[in-house]
N, C-alpha and C positions, 0 to 999 in steps of 0.2 A: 393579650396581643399575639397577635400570629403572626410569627418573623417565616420566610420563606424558607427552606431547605433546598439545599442543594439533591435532587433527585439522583438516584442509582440510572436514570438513562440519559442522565448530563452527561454522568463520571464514563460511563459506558461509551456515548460519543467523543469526551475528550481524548479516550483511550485510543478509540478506534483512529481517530483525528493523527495522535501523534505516531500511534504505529504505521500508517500508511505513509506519514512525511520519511520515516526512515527508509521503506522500503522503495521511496523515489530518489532518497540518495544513493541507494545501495541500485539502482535503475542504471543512475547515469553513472556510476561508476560502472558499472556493467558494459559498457562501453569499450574501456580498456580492457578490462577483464571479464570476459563472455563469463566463465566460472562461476563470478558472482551470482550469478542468476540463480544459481540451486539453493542460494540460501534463503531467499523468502520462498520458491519451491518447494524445499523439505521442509522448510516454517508450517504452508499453506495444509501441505501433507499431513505433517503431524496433527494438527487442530481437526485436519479430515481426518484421521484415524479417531480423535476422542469421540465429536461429532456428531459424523458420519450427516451431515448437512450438503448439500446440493451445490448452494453457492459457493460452500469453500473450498468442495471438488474442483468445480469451474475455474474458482482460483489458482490454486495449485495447479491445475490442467496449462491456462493459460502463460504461465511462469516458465513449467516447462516445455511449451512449445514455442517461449521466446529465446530460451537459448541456444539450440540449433540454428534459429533466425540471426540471432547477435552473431554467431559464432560464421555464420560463413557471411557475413561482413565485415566481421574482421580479416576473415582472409581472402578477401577478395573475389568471393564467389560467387555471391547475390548481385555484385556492381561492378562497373565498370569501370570499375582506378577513379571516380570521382564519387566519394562515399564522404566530402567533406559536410554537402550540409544533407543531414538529413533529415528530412520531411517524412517520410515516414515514422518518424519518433515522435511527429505533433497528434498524431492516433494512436500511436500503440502506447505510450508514456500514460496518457489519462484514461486509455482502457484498462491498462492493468492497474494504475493506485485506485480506479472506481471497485472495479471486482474485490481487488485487494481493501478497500475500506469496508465494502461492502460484507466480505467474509470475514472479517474482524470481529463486524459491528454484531453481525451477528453469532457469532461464537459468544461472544463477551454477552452480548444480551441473554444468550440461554442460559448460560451460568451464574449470570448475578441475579435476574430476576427472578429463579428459580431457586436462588437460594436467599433473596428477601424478601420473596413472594412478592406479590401482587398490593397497592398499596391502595 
């Protein structure tokens, strides 16, 4: 009998799956505290240092070109004293966990399927 296995690019999407859900908490927290943003930033960074992969430049790129964005909205510079609902977070919020999944997905792919080879 042939029971199925769980595949190393299941495990690899689950991962990618759950590290992007943090990095959308750590989004809307970003809100309060522009700051936060550096930390999937120099997360995205780091991974581009081992890497050196494209998408997860773009990642890290895009992170930190959101927080000078967050950051003069918070202080009122980008808007007009009416910065409660903002619509501009229903684009920028799923561009960056797509990139951000996206650059995960693939960090994680290169290093486990290269270390349990090819099946």
């Amino acid at each position: 009998m042939n029971t199925p296995r769980v595949g190393p690019q299941v495990l690899i999407f689950a991962g990618s799956l759950a590290s992007a859900t943090a990095l959308g908490i750590l989004a809307v927290l970003s809100i309060a505290q522009p700051m936060l943003a550096l930390v999937p930033a120099g997360f995205m960074a780091a991974l581009y240092w081992i890497s050196r992969r494209r998408v997860i430049l773009v990642a890290a790129g895009s992170w930190f070109c959101y927080l000078p964005y967050e950051w003069g909205m918070k202080l009122r510079i980008l808007c007009s004293g009416e910065c409660n609902i903002r619509v501009d977070l229903l684009l920028i919020y799923p561009f960056l966990l797509l990139v951000s999944l996206a650059a995960i997905f693939t960090f994680l792919r290169e290093r486990l399927v290269t270390k349990f080879g090819p099946r």
